[in-house]
C-alpha positions, -999 to +999 in steps of 0.1 A: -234+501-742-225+469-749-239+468-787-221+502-795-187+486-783-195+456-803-212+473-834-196+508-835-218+538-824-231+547-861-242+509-869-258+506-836-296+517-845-323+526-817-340+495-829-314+476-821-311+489-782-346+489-777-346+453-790-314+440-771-333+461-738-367+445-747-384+479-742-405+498-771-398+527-790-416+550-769-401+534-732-367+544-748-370+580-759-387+588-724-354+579-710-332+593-738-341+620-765-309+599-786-289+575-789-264+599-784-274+605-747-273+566-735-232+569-744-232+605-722-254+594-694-220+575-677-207+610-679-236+623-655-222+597-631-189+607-633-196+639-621-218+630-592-192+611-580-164+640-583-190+659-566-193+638-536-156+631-529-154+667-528-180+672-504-160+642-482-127+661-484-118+677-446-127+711-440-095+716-433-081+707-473-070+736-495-087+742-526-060+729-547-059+696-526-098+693-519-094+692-562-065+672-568-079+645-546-110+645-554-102+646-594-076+616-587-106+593-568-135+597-592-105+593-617-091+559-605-123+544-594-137+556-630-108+537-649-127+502-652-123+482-693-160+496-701-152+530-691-121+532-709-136+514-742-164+541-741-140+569-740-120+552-772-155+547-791-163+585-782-130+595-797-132+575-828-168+587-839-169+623-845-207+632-834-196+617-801-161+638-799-182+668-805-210+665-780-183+651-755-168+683-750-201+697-738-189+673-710-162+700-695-185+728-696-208+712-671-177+691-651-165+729-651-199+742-635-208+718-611-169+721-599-171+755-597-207+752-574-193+726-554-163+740-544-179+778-537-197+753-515-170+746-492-155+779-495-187+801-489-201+828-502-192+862-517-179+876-555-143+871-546-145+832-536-171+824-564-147+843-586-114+823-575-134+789-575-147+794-615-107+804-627-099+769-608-121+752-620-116+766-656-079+755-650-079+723-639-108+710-660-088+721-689-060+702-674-082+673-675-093+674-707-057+676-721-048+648-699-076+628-715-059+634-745-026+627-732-035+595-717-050+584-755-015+590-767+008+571-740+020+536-742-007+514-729+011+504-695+005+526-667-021+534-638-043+562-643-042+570-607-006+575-612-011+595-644-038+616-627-014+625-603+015+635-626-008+649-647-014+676-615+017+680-602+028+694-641-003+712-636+008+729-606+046+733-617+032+748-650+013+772-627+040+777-606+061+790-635+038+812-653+033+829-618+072+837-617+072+849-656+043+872-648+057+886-616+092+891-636+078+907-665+075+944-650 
């Protein structure tokens, strides 16, 4: 990581990782089919994490809280120099931007499994947890966005939490518009 944050993702070359890692050619692509993939593979972790501070959540937690909590965590404990430097150099080279939104279809996935996991089974409850899921990792990728376009004081726990309760109001709202429109 540290040569692509020095270098720049497109004049980092796979010689140069294998060389700076001391491992050959072939030891790297067993790990990585591209150099593309040793950027993404912090994202992997990301969503282990989220997936385990959901599991922790009480039984007792509401879907919406079991989220918002577990969605502020990984958040906060994610928001460390490197990790916000690799989010920057994804968003300045294009390649990366593209295959970085790949990154909400699975977050959107494993959120939807994890949370029919607490909930149980059945068409209804694995129907509800994929629309919330949809919803808030689509609030979560425009507060990504957001957060790349706000002055650079702030916490991102704090931002992670407004972030959800505009999410929630914004809800809120289109729920009383759709009720009213009859």
């Amino acid at each position: 990581m540290t040569l692509f944050l020095e270098r720049g993702f497109d004049a980092t070359t796979i010689e140069d990782i294998t060389e700076s890692a001391d491992v050959s050619k072939r030891s790297f692509f067993d790990y990585f089919p591209s150099k593309e993939e040793v950027v993404f593979a912090w994202q992997d972790s990301f969503a282990d994490r989220l997936m385990a501070a959901i599991a922790a959540r009480p039984k007792s937690d509401s879907p919406l809280k079991v989220v918002e909590e577990a969605i502020v965590e990984t958040v906060a404990a994610s928001a460390n120099e490197r990790g916000l430097a690799l989010g920057e150099l994804i968003r300045r080279t294009p390649v990366l931007k593209a295959r970085d939104q790949m990154k909400y279809a699975k977050l959107e996935h494993k959120l939807t499994e994890a949370m029919v996991a607490r909930g149980g089974e059945g068409k209804d409850v694995r129907a509800r947890m994929r629309l919330l899921s949809a919803i808030v990792i689509g609030a979560l990728r425009v507060g990504g966005e957001r957060w790349q376009e706000r002055p650079p004081e702030g916490q991102l726990e704090a931002f992670a939490r407004e972030l959800f309760a505009d999410l929630w109001k914004t809800l809120a709202d289109f729920g009383d518009e759709a009720k009213n429109r009859r």
